[in-house]
Backbone as a printed PyTorch tensor [residue, N CA C, xyz], in Angstrom:
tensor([[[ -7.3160,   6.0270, -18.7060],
         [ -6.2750,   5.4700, -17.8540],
         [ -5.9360,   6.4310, -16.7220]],

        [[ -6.2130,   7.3390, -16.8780],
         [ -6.0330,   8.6570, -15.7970],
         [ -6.7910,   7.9290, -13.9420]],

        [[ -8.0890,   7.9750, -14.4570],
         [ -8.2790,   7.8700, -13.1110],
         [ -8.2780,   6.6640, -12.2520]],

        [[ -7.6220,   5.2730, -12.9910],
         [ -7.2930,   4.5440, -12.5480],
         [ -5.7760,   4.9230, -11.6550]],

        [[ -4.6470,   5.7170, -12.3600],
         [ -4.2890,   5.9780, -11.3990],
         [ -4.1080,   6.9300, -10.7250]],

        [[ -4.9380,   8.1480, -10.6150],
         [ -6.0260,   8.7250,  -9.7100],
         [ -6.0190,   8.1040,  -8.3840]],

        [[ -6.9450,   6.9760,  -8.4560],
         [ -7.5490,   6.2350,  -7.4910],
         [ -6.0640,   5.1120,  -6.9450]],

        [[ -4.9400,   4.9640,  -7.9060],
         [ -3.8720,   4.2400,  -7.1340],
         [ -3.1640,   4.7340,  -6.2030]],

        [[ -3.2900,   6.5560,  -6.6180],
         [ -2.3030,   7.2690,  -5.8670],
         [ -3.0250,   7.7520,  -4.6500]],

        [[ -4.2380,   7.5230,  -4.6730],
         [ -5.3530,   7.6360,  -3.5240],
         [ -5.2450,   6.6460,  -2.7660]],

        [[ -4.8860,   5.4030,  -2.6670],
         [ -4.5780,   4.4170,  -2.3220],
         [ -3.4190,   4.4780,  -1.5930]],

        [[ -2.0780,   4.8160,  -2.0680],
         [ -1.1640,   4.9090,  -1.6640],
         [ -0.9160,   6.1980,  -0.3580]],

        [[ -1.5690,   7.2810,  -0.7910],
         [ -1.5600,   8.3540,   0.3060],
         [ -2.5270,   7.8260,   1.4590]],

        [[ -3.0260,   7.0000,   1.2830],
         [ -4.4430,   6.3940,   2.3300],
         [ -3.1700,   5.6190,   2.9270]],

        [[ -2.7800,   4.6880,   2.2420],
         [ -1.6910,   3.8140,   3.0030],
         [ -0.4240,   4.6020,   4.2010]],

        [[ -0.0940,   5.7990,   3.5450],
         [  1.0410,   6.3020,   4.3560],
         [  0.0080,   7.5330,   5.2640]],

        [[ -0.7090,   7.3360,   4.8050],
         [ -2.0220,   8.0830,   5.9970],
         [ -2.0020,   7.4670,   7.3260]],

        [[ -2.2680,   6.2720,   6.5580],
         [ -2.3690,   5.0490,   8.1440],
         [ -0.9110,   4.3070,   8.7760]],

        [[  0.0260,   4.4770,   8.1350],
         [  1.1830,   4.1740,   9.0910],
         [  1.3370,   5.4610,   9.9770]],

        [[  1.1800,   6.3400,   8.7090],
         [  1.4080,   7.5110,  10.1360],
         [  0.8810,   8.3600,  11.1380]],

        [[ -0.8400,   8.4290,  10.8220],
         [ -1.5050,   8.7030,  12.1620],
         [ -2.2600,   8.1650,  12.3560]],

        [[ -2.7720,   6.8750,  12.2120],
         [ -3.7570,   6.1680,  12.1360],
         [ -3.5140,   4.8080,  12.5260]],

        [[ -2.3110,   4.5860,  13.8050],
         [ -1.9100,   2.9770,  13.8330],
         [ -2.7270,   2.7140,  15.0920]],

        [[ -2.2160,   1.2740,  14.4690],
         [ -3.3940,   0.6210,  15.5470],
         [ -2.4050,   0.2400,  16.6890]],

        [[ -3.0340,   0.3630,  18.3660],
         [ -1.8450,   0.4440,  19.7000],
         [ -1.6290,  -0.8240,  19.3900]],

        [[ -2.0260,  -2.0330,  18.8940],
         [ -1.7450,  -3.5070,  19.1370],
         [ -0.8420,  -3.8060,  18.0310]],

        [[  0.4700,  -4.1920,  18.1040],
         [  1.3670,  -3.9870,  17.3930],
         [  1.2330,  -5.3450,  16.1150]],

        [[  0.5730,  -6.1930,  16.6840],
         [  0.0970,  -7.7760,  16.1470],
         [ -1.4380,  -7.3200,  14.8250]],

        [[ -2.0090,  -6.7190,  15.1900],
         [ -2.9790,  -6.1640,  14.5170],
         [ -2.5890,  -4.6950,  13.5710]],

        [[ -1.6080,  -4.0850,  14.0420],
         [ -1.2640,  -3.0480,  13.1720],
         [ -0.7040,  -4.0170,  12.3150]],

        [[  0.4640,  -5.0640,  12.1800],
         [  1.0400,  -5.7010,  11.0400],
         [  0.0670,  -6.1000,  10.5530]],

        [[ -1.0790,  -6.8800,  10.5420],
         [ -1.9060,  -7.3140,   9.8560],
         [ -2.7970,  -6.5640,   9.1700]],

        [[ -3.2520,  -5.0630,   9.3450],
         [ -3.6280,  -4.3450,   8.8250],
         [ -2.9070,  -3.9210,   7.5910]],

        [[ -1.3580,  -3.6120,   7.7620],
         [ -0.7210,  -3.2180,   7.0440],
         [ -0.0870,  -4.6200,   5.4750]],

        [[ -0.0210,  -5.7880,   5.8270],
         [ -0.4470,  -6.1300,   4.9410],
         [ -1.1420,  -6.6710,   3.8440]],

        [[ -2.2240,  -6.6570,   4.7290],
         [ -3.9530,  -6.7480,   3.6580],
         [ -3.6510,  -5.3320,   3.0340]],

        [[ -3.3640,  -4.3810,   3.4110],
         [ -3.4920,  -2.8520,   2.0660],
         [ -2.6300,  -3.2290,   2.1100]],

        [[ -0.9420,  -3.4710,   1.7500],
         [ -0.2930,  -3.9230,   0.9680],
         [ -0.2450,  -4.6400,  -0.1220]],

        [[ -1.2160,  -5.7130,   0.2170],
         [ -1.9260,  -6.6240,  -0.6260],
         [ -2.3660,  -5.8160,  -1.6050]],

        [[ -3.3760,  -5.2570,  -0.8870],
         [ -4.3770,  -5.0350,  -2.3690],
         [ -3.4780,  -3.8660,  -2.8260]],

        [[ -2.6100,  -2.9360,  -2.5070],
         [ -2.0420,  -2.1490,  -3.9450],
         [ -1.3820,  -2.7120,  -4.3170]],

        [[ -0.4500,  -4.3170,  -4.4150],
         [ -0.0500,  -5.0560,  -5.1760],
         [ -1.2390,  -5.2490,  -6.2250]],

        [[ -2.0240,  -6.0660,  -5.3920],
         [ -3.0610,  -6.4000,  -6.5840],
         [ -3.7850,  -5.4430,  -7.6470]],

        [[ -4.1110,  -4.4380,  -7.2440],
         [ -4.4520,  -3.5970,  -7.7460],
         [ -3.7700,  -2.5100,  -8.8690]],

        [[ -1.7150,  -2.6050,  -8.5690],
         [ -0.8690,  -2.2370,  -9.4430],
         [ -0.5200,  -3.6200, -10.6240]],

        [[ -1.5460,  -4.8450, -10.0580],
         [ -1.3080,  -5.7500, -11.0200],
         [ -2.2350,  -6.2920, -12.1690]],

        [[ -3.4190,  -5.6600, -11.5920],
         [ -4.7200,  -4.9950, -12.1080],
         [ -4.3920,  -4.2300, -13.5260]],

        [[ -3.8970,  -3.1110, -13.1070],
         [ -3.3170,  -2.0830, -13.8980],
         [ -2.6590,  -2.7170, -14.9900]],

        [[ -1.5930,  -3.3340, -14.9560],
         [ -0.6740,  -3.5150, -15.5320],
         [ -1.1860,  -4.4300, -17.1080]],

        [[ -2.0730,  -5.7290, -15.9630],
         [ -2.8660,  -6.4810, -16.7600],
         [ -3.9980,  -5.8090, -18.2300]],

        [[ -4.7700,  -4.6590, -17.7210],
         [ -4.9120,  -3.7090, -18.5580],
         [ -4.6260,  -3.0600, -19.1780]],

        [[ -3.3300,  -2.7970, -19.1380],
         [ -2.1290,  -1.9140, -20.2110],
         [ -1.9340,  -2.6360, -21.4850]],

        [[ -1.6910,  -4.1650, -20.9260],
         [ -1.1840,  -5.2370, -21.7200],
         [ -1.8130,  -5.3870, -22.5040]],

        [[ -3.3390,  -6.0850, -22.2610],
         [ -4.2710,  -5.9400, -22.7960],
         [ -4.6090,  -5.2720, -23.6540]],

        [[ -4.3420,  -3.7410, -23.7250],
         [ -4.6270,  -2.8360, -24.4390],
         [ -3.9410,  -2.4710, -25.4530]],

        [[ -2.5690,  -3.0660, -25.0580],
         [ -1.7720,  -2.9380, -26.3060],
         [ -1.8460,  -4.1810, -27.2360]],

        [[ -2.1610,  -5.3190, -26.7830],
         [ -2.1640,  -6.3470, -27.5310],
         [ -3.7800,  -6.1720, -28.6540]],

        [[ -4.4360,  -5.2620, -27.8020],
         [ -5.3020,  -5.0940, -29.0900],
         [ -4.8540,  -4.1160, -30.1140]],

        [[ -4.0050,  -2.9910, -29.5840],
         [ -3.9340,  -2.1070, -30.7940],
         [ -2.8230,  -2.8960, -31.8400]],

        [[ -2.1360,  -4.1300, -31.2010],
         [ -1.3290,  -4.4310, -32.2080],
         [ -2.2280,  -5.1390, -32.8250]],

        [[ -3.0510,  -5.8260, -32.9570],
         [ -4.1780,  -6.4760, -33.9020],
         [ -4.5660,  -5.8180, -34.7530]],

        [[ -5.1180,  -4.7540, -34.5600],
         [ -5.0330,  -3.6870, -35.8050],
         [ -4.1430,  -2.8820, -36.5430]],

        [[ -3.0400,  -2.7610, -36.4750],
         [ -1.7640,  -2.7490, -36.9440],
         [ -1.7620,  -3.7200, -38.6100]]])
């Protein structure tokens, strides 16, 4: 489970990477950039989550 979020918090510093030196001059295209990667670290913290669940619902089976 580590380097899943590893790679979330890599995600997230990529994200505040690009609001802050990396915007785009077209203010219509910077919003749209910003929430497609918004998107996906939703999806991707929902990813996660889905796998946690998962994981516990098996260890309670063996219980």
């Amino acid at each position: 489970m580590k380097t899943p979020l590893i790679l979330y918090g890599l995600l997230i510093l990529g994200f505040i990477a690009y609001q802050l030196f990396f915007r785009h001059p077209e203010p219509r295209i910077h919003e749209a950039i910003s929430i497609l990667y918004t998107s996906v670290l939703f999806l991707y913290i929902g990813f996660l989550a889905y796998r946690v669940l998962k994981g516990l619902k098996k260890r309670q089976q063996y219980k």
